[in-house]
C-alpha positions in Angstrom: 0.0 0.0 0.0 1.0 3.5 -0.9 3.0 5.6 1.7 0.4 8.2 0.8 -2.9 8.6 2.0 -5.3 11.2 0.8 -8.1 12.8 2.3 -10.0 14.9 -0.5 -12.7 17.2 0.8 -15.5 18.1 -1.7 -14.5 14.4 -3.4 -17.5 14.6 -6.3 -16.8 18.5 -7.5 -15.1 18.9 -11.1 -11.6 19.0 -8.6 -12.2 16.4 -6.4 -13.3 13.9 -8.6 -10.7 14.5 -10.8 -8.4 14.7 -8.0 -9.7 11.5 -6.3 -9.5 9.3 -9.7 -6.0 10.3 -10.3 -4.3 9.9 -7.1 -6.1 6.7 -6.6 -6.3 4.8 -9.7 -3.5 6.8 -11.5 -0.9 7.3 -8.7 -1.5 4.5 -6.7 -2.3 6.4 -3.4 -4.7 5.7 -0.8 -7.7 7.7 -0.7 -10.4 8.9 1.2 -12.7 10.9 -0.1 -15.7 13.0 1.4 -19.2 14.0 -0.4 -22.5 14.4 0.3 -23.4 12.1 -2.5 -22.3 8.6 -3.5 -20.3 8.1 -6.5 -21.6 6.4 -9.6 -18.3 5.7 -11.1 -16.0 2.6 -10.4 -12.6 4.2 -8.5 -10.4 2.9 -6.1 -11.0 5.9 -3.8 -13.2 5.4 -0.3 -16.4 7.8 -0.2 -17.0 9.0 3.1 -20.2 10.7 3.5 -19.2 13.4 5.9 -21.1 17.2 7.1 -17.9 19.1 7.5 -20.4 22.0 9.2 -20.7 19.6 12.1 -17.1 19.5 13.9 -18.1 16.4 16.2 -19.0 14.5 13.6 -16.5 14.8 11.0 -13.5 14.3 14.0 -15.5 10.6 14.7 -15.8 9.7 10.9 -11.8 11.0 10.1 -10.7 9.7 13.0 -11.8 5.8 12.2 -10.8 6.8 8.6 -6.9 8.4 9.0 -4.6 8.9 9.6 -3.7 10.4 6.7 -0.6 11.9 4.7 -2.1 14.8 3.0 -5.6 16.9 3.1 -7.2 18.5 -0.3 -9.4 20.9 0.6 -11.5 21.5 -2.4 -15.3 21.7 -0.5 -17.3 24.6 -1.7 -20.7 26.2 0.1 -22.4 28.5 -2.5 -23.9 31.4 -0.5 -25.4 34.6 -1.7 -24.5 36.8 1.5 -21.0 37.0 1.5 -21.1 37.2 5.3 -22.6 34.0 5.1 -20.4 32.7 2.3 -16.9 33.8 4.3 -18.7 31.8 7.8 -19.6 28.6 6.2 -16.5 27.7 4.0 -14.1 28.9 6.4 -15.6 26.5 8.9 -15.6 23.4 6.9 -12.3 23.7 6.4 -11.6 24.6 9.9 -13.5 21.4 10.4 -12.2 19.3 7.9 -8.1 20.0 8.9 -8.6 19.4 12.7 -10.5 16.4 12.6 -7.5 15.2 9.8 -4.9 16.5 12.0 -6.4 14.9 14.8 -6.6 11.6 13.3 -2.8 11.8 11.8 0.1 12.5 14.1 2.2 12.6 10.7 0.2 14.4 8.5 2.3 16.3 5.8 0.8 18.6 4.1 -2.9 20.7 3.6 -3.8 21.7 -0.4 -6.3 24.7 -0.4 -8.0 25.4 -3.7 -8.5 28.6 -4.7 -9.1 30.4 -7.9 -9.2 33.8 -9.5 -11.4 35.7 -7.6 -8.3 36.1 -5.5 -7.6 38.5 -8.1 -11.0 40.5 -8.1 -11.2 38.4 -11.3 -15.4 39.1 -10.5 -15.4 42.5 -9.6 -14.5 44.0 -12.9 -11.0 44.7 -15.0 -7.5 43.6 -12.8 -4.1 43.7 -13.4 -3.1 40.9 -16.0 -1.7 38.9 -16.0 -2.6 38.1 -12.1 0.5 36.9 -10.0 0.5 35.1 -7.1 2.0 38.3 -5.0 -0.4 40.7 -6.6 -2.4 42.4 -3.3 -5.5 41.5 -2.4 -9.0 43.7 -3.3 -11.5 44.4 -1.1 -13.5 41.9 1.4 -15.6 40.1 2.0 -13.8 37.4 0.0 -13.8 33.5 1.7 -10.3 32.6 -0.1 -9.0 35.2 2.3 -10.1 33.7 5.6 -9.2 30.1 4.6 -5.8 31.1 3.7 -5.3 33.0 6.6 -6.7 31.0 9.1 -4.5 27.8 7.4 -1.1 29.4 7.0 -1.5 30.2 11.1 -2.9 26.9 11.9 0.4 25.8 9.9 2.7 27.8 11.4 1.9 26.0 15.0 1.8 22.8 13.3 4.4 19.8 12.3 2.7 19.9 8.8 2.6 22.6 6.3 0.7 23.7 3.4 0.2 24.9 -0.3 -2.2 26.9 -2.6 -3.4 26.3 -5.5 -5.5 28.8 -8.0 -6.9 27.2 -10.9 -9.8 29.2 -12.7 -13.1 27.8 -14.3 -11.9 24.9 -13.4 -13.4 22.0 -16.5 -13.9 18.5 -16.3 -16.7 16.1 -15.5 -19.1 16.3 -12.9 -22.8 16.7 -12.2 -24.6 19.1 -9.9 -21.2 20.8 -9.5 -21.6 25.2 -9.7 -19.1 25.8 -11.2 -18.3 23.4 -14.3 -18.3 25.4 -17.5 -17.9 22.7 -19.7 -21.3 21.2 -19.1 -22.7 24.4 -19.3 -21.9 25.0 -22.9 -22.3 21.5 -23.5 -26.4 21.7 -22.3 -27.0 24.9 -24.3 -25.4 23.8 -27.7 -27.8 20.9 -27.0 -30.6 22.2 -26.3 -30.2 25.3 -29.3 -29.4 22.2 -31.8 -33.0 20.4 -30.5 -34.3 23.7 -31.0 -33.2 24.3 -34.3 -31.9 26.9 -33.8 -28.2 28.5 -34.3 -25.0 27.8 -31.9 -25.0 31.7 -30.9 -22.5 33.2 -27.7 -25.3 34.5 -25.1 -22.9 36.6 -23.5 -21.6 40.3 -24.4 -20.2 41.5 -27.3 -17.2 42.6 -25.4 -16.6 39.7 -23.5 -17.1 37.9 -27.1 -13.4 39.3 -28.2 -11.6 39.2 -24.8 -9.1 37.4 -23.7 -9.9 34.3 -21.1 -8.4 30.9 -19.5 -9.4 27.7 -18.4 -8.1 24.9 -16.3 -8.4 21.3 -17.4 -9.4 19.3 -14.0 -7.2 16.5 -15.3 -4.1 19.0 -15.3 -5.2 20.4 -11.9 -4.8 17.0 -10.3 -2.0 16.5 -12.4 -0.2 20.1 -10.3 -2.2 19.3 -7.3 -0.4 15.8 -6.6 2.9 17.8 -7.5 2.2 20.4 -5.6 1.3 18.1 -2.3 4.9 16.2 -2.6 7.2 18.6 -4.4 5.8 22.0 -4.2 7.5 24.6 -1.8 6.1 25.0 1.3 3.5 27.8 2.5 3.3 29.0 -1.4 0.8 29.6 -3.8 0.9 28.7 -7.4 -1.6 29.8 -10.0 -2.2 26.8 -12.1 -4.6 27.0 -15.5 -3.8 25.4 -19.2 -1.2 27.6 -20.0 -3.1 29.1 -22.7 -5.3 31.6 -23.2 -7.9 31.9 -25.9 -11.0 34.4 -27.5 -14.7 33.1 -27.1 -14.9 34.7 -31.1 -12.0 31.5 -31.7 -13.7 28.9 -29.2 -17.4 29.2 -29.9 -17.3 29.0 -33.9 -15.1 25.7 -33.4 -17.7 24.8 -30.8 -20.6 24.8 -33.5 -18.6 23.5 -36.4 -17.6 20.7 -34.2 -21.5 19.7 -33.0 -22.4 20.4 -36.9 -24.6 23.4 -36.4 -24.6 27.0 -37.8 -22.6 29.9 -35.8 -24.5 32.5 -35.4 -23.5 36.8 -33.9 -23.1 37.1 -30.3 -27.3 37.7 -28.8 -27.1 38.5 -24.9 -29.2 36.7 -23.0 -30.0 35.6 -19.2 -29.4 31.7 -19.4 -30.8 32.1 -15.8 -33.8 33.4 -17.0 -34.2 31.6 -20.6 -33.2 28.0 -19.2 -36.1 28.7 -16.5 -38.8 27.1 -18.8 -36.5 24.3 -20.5 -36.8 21.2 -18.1 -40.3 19.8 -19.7 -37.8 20.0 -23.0 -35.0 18.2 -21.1 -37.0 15.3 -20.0 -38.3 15.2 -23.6 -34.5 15.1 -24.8 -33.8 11.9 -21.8 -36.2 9.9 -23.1 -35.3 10.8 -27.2 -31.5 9.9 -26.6 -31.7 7.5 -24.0 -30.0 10.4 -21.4 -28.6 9.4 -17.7 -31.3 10.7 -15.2 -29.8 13.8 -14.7 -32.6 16.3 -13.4 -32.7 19.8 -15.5 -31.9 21.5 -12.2 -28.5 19.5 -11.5 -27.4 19.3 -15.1 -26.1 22.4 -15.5 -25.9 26.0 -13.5 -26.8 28.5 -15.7 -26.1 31.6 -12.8 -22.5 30.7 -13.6 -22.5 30.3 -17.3 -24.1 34.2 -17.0 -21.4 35.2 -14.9 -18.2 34.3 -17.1 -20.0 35.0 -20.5 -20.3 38.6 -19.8 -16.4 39.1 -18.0 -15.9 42.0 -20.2 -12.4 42.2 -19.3 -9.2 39.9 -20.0 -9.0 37.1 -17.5 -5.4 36.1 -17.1 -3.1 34.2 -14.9 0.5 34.3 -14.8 2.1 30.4 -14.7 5.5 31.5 -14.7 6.2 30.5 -11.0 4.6 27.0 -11.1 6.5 26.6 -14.3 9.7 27.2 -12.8 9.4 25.3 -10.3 9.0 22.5 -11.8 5.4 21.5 -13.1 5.2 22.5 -17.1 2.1 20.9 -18.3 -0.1 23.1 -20.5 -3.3 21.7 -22.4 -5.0 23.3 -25.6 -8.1 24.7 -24.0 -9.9 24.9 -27.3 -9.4 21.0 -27.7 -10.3 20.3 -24.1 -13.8 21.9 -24.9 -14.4 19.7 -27.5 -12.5 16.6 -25.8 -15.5 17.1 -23.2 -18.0 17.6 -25.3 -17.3 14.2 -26.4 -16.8 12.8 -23.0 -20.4 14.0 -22.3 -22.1 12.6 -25.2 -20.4 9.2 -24.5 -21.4 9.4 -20.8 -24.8 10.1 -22.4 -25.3 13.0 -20.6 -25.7 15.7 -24.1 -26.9 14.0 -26.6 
């Protein structure tokens, strides 16, 4: 059995799945994962159903779990107050690393998952490209307070810990807010049932800017890096290594599902998707779909949110590249490559 033994918080998001399935059945490691839900997929990783909002609880479950060698801390609370937002993740991961630490006299290291917001990446326009250095905009912002609570915690402990700040963050993964890929996956689907045009229902200025992605295969790729070889109490910014223009992306998009591009129309997918799950279901039962309800399959708040960045979204990879990690995927291919992935899964048609 592996030296290693992985505890991955937030084990059925686009990270921790990802995450999970590579350390486990690519690496070799032992792992224990934590969700809410049960997986669906074969995968040598454990899942632990664990509330990491109830201290007592998760400190039994780890404890007869661990000890363990390393924590990934990619759980994620979605919360309109920000007040509310800051409270709730900051506790699970309070939670989460001293019921691990409890349970694990040698643990070595804690990997917290950030991503660009860091930056003020969705406030408006910011330096680009972002640096791992670059100060900090204004709070509330709950990367801030899980940072700073873990690099104390650290700093009194044996173990130590490491960063990471990916951003839109694709892969596969269901009921997950904030997995881009399915959402342009579900609305190219749902146009072509429509007959209608493959058209970008974002801005017109967001249209032509600059963006980035992060492939959640390359994340875990870094991730597991970063957990045995990265440098201790640092972050490292970690996308494709590309960047890219939705003008590019979307036309390849359409020609790719064989249906007409179409001009830019802005649109609420929040609002316009509001009416579309009696047309889902009809889709299921057409293509023989997985049971995916309309409401899990995609989440359209977020698709509306990075469709009308009308800024240039950009991370610098320099350090993470010097360091020693140099991976970099085509994001325009890893679209497609997904695409694909999803219609094989039968989850698009």
């Amino acid at each position: 059995m592996s030296r290693h033994h992985a505890l991955v918080a937030g084990g059925l998001g686009v990270i921790g799945r990802s995450l999970a399935t590579h350390l486990a059945d690519e690496l070799g490691w032992q792992v224990t994962a934590i969700s809410r839900r049960t997986p669906d997929f074969e995968t040598s990783a454990r899942y632990l159903s664990v509330d990491l909002q109830d201290p007592e609880g998760a400190r039994a479950a780890l404890k007869q779990a661990g000890p363990f060698s390393h924590v990934f801390f990619a759980a994620y609370q979605e919360h309109a107050d920000p007040e509310t937002q800051v409270a709730a993740n900051l506790e699970m991961l309070r939670n989460c690393v001293e019921a691990a630490e409890a349970a694990s006299p040698a643990l070595e290291r804690v990997v917290l998952f950030e991503g660009a917001k860091y930056y003020g990446a969705h406030l408006g326009a910011f330096p680009t490209p972002a640096h791992e250095d670059d100060p900090r905009v204004m709070p509330p912002m709950f990367y801030y307070d899980q940072e700073d609570w873990l690099a104390e915690r650290a700093a009194q402990s044996p173990w130590d810990h490491v960063v990471m700040r990916p951003d839109v963050v694709c892969g596969f993964a269901i009921g997950n807010p904030m997995n881009l890929a399915m959402v342009i996956a579900v609305y190219a689907a749902i146009c072509k049932e429509l007959g209608l045009p493959l058209r970008f229902p974002g801005s017109a200025t967001c249209y032509g800017k600059l963006a980035q992605l992060t492939d959640a295969a390359q994340l875990a790729r870094g991730s597991a890096w970063a957990a045995t070889e990265g440098a201790s109490g640092t972050a490292y910014n970690l996308t494709n290594g590309d960047i890219f223009r939705w003008n590019h992306l979307w036309k390849r998009i359409a020609a790719h599902l064989e249906m007409d591009a179409a001009e830019p129309m802005p649109i609420s997918l929040t609002q316009m998707m509001a009416d579309k799950g009696p047309l889902w279901e009809r889709m299921k039962q057409k293509y023989d779909l997985v049971d995916v309800p309309f409401e899990k399959v995609a989440a359209w708040g977020f698709g509306d949110f990075i469709f009308n960045c009308d800024w240039d979204v950009i991370s610098s990879t320099t350090r993470i590249r010097q360091a020693g990690f140099g991976d970099v995927v085509d994001s325009e291919e890893m679209i497609l490559r997904l695409i694909d992935d999803f219609r094989a899964r039968k989850v698009i048609p």
